[in-house]
N, C-alpha and C positions, 0 to 999 in steps of 0.2 A: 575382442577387447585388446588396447595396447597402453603397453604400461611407459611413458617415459619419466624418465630421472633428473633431476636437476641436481646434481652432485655440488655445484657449488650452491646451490639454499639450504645443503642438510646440516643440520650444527648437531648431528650426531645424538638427541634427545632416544631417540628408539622406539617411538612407541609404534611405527610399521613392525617394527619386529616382535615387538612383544604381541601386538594383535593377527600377523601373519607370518609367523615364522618360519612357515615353507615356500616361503615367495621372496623374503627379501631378509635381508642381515647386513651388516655392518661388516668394513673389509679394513683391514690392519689401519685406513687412516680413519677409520670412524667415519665413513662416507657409505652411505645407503648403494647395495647394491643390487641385483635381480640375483635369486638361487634358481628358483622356478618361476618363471611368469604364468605357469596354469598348476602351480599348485596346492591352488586353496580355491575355492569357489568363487564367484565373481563380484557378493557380497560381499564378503568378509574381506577382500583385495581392496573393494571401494572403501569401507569402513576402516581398514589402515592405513589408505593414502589421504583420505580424509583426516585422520589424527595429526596426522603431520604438522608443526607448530609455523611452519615455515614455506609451505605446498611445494615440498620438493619433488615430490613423486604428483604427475598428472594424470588419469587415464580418459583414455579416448572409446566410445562405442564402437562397433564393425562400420558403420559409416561414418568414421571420423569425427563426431560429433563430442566435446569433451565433454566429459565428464564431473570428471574430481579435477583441480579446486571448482 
């Protein structure tokens, strides 16, 4: 799985973080960042880039195939 970020879509709402908070948090500008890219199970990763109001965060399958939005 890969996780890419779109740092300019985040309007800093949180709910990746709040839903995986050992994968991703919020850095001094209020922009979504990676803490652990494998540290939460691969559900609960999709389930918080999915909350995203704004599909800042995409993930991709091992064969590239995306995923989330």
């Amino acid at each position: 799985m890969k996780i890419v970020l779109k740092r300019d879509k985040c309007i800093s709402a949180g709910t990746c973080v709040a839903i995986s908070p050992e994968v991703f948090e919020l850095d001094e500008e209020g922009k979504v960042t990676l803490k652990n890219p494998t540290g939460d199970d691969e559900q609960t990763i999709i389930d918080a880039a999915r909350s995203c109001p704004t599909q800042a965060i995409e993930i991709y399958d091992d064969d590239g195939k995306q995923i989330v939005p």
